[in-house]
C-alpha positions as CSV (number, residue, x, y, z in Angstrom):
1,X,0.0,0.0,0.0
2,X,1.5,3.5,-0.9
3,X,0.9,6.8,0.8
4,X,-1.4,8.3,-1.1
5,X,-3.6,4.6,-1.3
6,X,-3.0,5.5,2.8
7,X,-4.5,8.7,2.8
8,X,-7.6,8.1,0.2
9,X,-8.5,5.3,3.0
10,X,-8.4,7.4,6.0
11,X,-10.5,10.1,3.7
12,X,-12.9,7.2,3.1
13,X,-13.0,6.1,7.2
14,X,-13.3,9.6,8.1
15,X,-16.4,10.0,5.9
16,X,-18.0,6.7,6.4
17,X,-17.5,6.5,10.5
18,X,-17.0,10.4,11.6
19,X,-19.1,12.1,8.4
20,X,-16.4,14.4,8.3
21,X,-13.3,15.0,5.8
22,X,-9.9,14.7,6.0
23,X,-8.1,17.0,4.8
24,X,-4.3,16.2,5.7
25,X,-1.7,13.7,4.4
26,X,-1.7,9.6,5.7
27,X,1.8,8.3,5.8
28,X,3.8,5.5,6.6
29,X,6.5,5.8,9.0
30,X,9.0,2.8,9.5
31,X,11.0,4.7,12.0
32,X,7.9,3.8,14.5
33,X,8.5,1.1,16.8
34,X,6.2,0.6,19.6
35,X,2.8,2.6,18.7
36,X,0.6,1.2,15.6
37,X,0.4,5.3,14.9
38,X,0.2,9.1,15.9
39,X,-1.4,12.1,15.0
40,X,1.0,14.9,14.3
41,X,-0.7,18.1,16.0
42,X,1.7,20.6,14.0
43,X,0.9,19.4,10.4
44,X,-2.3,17.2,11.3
45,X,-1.0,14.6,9.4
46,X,-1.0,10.9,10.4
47,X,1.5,9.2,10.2
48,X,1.0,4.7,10.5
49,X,3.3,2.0,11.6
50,X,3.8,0.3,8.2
51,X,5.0,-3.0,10.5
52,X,1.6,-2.8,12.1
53,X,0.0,-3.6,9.0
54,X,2.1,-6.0,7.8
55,X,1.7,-8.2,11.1
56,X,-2.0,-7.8,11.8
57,X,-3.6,-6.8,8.7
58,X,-6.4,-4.6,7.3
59,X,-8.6,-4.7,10.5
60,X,-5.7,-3.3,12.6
61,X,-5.0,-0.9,10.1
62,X,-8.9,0.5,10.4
63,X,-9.1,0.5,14.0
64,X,-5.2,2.3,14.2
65,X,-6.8,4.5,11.8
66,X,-10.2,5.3,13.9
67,X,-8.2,6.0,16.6
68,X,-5.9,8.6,15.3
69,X,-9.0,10.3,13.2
70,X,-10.8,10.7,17.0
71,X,-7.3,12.4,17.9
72,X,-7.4,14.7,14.6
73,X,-11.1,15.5,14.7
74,X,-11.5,16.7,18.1
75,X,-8.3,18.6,18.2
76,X,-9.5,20.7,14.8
77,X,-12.6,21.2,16.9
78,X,-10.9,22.5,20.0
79,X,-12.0,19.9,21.9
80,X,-10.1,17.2,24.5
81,X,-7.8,15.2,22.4
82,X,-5.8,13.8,24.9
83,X,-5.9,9.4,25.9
84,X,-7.1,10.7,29.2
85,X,-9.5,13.4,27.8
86,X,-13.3,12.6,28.4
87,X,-14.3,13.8,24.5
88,X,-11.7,11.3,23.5
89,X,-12.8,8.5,25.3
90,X,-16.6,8.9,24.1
91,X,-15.7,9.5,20.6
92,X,-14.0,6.0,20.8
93,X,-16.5,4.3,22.8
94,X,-19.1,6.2,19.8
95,X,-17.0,5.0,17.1
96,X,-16.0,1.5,18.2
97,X,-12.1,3.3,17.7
98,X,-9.5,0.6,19.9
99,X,-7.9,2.4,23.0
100,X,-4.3,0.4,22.2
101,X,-3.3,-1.5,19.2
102,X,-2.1,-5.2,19.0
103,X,1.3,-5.2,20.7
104,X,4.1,-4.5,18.0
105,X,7.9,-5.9,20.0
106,X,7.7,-8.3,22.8
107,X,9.0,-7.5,25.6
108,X,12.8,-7.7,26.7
109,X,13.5,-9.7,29.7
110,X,16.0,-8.0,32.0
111,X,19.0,-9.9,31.6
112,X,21.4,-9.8,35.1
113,X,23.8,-8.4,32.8
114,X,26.6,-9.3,30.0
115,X,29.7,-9.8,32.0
116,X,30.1,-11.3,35.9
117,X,32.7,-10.0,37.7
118,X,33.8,-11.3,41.1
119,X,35.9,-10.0,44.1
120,X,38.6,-12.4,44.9
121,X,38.4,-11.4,48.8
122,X,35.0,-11.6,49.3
123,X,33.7,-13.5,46.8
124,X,30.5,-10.8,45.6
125,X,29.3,-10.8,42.5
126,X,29.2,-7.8,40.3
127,X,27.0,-8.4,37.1
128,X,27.9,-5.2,34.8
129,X,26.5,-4.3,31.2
130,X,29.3,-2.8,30.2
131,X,32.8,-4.3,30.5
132,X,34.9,-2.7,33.3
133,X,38.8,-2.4,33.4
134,X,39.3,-4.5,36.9
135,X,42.8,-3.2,37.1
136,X,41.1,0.5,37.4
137,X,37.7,-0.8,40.2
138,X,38.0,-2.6,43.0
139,X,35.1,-4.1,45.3
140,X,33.0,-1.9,46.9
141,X,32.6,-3.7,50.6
142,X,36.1,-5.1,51.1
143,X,38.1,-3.0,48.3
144,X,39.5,-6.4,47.2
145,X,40.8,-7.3,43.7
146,X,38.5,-8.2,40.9
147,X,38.1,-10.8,38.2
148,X,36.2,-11.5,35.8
149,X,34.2,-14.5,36.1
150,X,31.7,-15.2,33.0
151,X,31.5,-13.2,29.9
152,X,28.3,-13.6,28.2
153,X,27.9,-13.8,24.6
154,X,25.0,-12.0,22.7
């Protein structure tokens, strides 16, 4: 789908659901990760998560849509356009818009860290990011020496 396929769409939901026109460009942005899309306030353009699309499918696409139209319409109107706004959340419930779009990235786990250091004193465990120089740090309760221990690979 192009941009200006993108934009004759949202013209066409705008109409159909809102009975309203949009006026502004539709884009696809790649450099969005974790929303589906946003509603630029400056330009009033909106701009979609073309990886959105691509994983979920038309339907997403409509109801990513819907819900950035109900952000454009009501801030043209001077109304609450905010997530937390009361117009916003009555305009969604009124258009049957989706409050959060289909999760994009999974979550990360936490990893303890990349490298494992270990005092040779006291035997604590240091689990670091970042690799340290241990002839520069030494162990913060005894001020031993330290070693490194493990070194995980990515």
């Amino acid at each position: 789908m192009t941009n200006e396929e993108l934009t004759k769409m949202i013209a066409k939901i705008s109409r159909d659901i809102f009975g309203k026109p949009f006026l502004h460009q539709g884009v696809f942005n790649k450099r969005l990760r974790t929303t589906g899309g946003r509603y630029m306030l400056g330009s009033h353009n909106i701009e979609i998560n073309p990886a959105s699309y691509e994983k979920f499918g038309g339907n997403e696409l409509t109801g990513i849509i819907k819900h950035e139209l109900c952000h454009y319409h009501l801030h043209l109107e001077g109304k609450g356009y905010k997530h937390r706004d009361k117009d916003f959340r009555e305009l969604l419930q009124k258009t049957g818009s989706p409050r959060f779009c289909s999760l994009l990235a999974e979550k990360r786990r936490k990893t303890n860290g990349f490298h494992l250091y270990e005092c040779i004193s006291c035997k604590t465990e240091f689990p670091r990011k970042i690799r340290m120089n241990t002839a520069k740090y030494r162990c913060g309760r005894c001020s031993g020496k330290l070693q490194m221990k493990r070194e995980k690979s990515l």
